[in-house]
C-alpha positions as CSV (number, residue, x, y, z in Angstrom):
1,X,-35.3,-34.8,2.3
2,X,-34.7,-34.0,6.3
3,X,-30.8,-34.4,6.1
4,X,-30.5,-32.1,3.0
5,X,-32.3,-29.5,4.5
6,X,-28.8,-27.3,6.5
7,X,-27.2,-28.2,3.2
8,X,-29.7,-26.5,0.6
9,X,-30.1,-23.4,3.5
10,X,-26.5,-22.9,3.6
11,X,-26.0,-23.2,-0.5
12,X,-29.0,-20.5,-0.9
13,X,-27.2,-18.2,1.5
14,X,-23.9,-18.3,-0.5
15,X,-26.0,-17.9,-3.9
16,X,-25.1,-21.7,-5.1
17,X,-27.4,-23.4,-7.9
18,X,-28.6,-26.2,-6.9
19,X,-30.2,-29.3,-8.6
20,X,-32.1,-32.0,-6.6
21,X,-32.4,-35.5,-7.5
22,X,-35.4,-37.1,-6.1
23,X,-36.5,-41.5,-6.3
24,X,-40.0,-41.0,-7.7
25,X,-40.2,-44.6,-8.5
26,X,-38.5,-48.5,-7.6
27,X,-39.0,-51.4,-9.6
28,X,-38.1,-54.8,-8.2
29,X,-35.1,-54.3,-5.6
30,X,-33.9,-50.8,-5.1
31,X,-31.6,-49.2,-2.2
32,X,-33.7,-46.5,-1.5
33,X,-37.5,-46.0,-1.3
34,X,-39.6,-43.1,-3.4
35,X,-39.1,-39.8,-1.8
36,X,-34.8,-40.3,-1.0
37,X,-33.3,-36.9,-2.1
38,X,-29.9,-35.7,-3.3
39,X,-29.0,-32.5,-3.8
40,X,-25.6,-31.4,-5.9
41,X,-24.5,-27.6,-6.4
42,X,-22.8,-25.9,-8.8
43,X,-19.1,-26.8,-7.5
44,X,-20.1,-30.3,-7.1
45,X,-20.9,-30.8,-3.4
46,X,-23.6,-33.4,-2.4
47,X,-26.1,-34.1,0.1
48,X,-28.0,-36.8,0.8
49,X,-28.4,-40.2,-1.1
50,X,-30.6,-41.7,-3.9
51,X,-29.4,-45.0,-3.9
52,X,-26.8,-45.8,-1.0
53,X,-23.9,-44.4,-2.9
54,X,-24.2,-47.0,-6.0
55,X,-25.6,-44.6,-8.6
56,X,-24.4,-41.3,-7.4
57,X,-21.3,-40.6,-9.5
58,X,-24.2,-41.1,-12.9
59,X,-26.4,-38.5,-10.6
60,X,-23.5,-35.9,-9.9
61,X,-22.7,-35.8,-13.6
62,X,-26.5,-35.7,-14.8
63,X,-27.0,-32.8,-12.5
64,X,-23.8,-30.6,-13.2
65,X,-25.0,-31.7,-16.8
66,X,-28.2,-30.3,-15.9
67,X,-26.7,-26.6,-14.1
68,X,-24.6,-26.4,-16.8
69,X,-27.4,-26.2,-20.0
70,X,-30.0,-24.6,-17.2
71,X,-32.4,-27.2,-18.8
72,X,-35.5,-28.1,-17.7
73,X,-36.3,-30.9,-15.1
74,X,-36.1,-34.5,-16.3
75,X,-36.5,-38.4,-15.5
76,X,-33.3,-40.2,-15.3
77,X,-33.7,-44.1,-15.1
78,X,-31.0,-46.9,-13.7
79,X,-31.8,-50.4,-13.8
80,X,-29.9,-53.7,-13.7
81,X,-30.4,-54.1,-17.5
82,X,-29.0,-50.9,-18.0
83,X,-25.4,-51.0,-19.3
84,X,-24.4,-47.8,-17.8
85,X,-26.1,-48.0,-14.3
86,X,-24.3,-51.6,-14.1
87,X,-20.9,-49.7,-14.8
88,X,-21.7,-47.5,-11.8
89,X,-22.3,-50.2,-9.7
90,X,-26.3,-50.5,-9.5
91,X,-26.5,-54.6,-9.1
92,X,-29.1,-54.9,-7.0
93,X,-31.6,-56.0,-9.9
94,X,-34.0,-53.5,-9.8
95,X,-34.6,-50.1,-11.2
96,X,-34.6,-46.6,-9.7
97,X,-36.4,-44.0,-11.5
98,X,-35.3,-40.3,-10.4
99,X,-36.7,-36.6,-11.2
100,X,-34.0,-34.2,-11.8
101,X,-34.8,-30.5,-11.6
102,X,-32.9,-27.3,-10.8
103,X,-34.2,-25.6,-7.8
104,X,-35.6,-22.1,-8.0
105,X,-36.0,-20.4,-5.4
């Protein structure tokens, strides 16, 4: 959450919306441990990693998805038996469970 931390100060100062993508659970293998954050605003830019770049395409979409219907937060879930997070590149056999919110500040 460190290394996002210029990024989401420098979005709030230009009035961005911002949703943030945080691991809050690994089964099995997973590239990045409970508590890896990722941040996307409204325009698309990123910061920081949930998964060592193999799921975050699915996590840009989910949270422009997300900005766009000003939804409430949500679980997303890739695993290896998932179709889609196999499309996306997440082979590493295990599953990453991630909690997607907007952030209000």
């Amino acid at each position: 959450m460190k290394e996002i931390l210029n990024d989401l100060e420098r979005w709030k100062r230009q009035g961005k919306r911002i949703a943030l993508a945080r691991v809050v659970d690994v089964e099995g293998s997973g590239p990045r441990l409970p508590g890896a954050a990722m941040a996307v605003n409204q325009d698309g830019e990123v910061a920081g990693s949930v998964s060592g770049g193999c799921v975050e395409g699915a996590v840009v979409t989910e949270a422009l998805g997300l900005l766009e219907t000003k939804g409430p937060g949500k679980l997303v879930t890739f695993g290896y038996s998932d179709d889609d997070a196999f499309a996306v590149g997440l082979t590493c056999g295990g599953t990453i469970h991630l909690f997607l919110e907007e952030l209000d500040w």
